[in-house]
C-alpha positions, 0 to 999 in steps of 0.5 A: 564281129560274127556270132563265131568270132565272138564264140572264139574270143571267148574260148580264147579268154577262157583258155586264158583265164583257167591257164593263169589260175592253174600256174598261180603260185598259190594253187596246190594241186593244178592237176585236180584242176585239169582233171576236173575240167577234162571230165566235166568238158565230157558230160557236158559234151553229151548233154550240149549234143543231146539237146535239140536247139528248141530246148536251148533255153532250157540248156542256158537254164541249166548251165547257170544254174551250175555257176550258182553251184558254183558261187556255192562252193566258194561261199563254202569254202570262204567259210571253212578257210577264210584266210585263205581268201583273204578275209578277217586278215588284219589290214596292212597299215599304209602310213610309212613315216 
């Protein structure tokens, strides 16, 4: 496995991941979901060629800080609407007799 392979594997899963969450039944609005990542996959774009490869872990820095941002956001969102996630739902009972 090549450094490249390993990039593609990755974009392959990714591609998987955020196609199956767009067709979820649940979702709303998927539209708002591939307007988002078409305009964030720009500005990151710019910024992934503006920095120079001695400042990369600086660039990791920041990319992670995002998926912290993230968490953020659906920590929030859990909070506002918590049933949509799924949380304080009475269990289903698993006895059948």
């Amino acid at each position: 496995m090549t450094s490249r392979g390993g990039n593609l594997y990755g974009i392959v899963g990714m591609v998987i991941a955020i196609g199956v969450t767009v067709a979820s039944p649940g979702v709303v609005a998927p539209w708002l979901i591939i307007g988002g990542l078409i305009n964030r996959r720009r500005d990151w774009a710019v910024v992934a060629m503006r920095i120079q490869m001695t400042a990369l872990p600086q660039l990791v820095a920041a990319f992670h800080s995002l998926v912290g941002l993230a968490a953020v956001f659906v920590a929030a969102a859990a909070f506002v609407s918590p049933e949509a996630f799924g949380i304080g739902l009475p269990a289903r009972s698993r006895c059948t007799a």
